[in-house]
ZALUMPA-806280 format. One record per residue (C-alpha): residue in three letters; x, y, z. Coordinates in nm, 3 decimals, padded with zeros to 5 digits, always signed. Layout:
<r r="ala" X="X" Y="Y" Z="Z"/>
...
END
This chain:
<r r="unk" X="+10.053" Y="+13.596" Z="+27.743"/>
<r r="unk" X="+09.874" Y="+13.313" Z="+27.613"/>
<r r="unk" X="+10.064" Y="+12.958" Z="+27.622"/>
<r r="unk" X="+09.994" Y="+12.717" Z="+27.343"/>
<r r="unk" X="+10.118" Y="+12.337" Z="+27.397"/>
<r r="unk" X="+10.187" Y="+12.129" Z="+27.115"/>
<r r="unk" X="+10.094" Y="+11.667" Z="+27.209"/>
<r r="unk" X="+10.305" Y="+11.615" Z="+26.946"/>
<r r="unk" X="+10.588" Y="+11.616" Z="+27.081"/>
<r r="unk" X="+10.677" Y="+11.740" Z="+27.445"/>
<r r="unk" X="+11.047" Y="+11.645" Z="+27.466"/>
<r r="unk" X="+11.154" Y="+11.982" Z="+27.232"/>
<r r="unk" X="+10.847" Y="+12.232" Z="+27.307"/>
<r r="unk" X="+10.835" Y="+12.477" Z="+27.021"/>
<r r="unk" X="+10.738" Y="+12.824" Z="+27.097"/>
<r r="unk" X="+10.438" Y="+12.942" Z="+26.927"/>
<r r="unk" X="+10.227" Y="+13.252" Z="+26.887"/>
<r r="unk" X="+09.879" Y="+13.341" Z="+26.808"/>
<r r="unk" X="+09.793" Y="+13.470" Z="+26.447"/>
<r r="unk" X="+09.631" Y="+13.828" Z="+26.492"/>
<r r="unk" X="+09.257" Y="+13.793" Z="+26.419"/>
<r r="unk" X="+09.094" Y="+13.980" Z="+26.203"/>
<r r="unk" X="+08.765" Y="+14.191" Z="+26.314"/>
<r r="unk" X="+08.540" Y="+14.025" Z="+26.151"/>
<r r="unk" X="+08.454" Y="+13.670" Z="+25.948"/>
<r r="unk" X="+08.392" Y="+13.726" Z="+25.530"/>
<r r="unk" X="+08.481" Y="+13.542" Z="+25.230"/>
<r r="unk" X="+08.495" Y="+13.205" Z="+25.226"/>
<r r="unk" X="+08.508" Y="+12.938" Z="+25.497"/>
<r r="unk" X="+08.624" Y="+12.606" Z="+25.461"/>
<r r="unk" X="+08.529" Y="+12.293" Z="+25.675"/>
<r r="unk" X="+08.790" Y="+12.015" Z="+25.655"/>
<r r="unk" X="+08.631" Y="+11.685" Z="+25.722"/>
<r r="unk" X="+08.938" Y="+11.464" Z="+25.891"/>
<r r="unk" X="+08.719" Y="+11.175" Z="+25.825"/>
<r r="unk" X="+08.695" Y="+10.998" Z="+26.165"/>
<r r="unk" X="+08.373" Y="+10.853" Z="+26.184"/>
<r r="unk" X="+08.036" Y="+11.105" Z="+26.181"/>
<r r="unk" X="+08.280" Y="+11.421" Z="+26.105"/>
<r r="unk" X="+08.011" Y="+11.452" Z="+25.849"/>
<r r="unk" X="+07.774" Y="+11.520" Z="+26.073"/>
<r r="unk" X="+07.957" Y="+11.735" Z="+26.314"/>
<r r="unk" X="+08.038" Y="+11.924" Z="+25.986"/>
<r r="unk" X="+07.698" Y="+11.995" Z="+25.882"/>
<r r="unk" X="+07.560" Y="+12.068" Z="+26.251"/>
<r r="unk" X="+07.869" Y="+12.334" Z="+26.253"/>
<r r="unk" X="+07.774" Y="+12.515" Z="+25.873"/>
<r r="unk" X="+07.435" Y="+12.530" Z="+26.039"/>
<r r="unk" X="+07.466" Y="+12.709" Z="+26.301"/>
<r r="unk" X="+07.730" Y="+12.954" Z="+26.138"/>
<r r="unk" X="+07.549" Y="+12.970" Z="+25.855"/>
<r r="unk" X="+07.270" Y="+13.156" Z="+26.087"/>
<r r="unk" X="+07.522" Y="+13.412" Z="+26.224"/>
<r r="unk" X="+07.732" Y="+13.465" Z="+25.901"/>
<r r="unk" X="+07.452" Y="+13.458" Z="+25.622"/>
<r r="unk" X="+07.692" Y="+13.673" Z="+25.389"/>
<r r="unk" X="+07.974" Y="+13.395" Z="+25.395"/>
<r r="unk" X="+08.077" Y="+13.121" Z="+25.178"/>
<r r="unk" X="+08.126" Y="+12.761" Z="+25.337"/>
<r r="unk" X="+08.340" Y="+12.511" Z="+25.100"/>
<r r="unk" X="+08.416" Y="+12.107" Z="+25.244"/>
<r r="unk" X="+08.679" Y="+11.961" Z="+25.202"/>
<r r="unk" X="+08.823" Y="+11.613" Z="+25.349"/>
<r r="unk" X="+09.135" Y="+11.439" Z="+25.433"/>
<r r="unk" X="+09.169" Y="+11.078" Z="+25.293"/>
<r r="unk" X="+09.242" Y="+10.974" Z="+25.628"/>
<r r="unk" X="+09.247" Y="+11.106" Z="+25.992"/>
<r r="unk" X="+09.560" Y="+10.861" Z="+26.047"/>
<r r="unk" X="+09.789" Y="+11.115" Z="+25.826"/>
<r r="unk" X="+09.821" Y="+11.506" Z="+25.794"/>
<r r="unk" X="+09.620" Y="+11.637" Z="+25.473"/>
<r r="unk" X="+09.779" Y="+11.608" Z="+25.145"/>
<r r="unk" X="+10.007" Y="+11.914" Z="+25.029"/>
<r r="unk" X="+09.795" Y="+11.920" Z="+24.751"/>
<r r="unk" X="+09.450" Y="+11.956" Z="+25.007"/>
<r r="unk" X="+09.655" Y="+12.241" Z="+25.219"/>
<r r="unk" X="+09.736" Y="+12.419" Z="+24.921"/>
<r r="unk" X="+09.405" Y="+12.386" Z="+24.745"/>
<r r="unk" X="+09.224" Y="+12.551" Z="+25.120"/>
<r r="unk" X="+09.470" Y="+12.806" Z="+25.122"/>
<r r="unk" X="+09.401" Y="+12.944" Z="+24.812"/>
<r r="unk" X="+09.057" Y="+12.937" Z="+24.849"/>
<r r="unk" X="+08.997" Y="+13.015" Z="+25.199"/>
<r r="unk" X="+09.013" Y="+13.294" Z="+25.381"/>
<r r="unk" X="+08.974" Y="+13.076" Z="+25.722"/>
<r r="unk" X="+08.945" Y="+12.742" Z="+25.756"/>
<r r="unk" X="+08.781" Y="+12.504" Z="+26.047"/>
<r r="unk" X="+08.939" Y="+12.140" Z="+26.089"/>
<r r="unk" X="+08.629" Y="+11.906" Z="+26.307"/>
<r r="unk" X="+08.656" Y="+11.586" Z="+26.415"/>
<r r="unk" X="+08.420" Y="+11.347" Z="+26.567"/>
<r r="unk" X="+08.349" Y="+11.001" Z="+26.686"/>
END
């Protein structure tokens, strides 16, 4: 059993599972910038290297106005539909 904790908030933990993964990585793959300072660069070290073990897949970016707030509904809703996975990277 795996345990997953949640910082946000430790005086209520919520239980939590794991998504099933799937066998294998295709489609598209988007990289979500939270825009803390050089997440740019983190980003495109990261679509480098995965870009050398998944040639076949896509990589979109996408970024969140600010790392201070959760992305936009608009931002979630516009990954979902397009991704088929999604990586969130931050950096300082």
């Amino acid at each position: 059993m795996t345990t997953i904790l949640d910082p946000t908030d430790e005086r209520v933990p919520v239980r939590r599972s794991l998504t099933p993964r799937p066998e294998a990585i295709t489609g598209v793959v988007g990289l979500l910038n939270i825009s803390k300072p050089r997440g740019e660069v983190l980003i495109a070290q990261l679509e480098t290297r995965l870009r050398e073990r998944l040639p076949n897949v896509e990589f979109r970016h996408y970024a969140k106005p600010t790392f201070t707030k959760p992305a936009p509904t608009d931002l979630r809703r516009k990954i979902a539909e397009e991704c088929g996975f999604v990586i969130e990277a931050l950096a300082d």
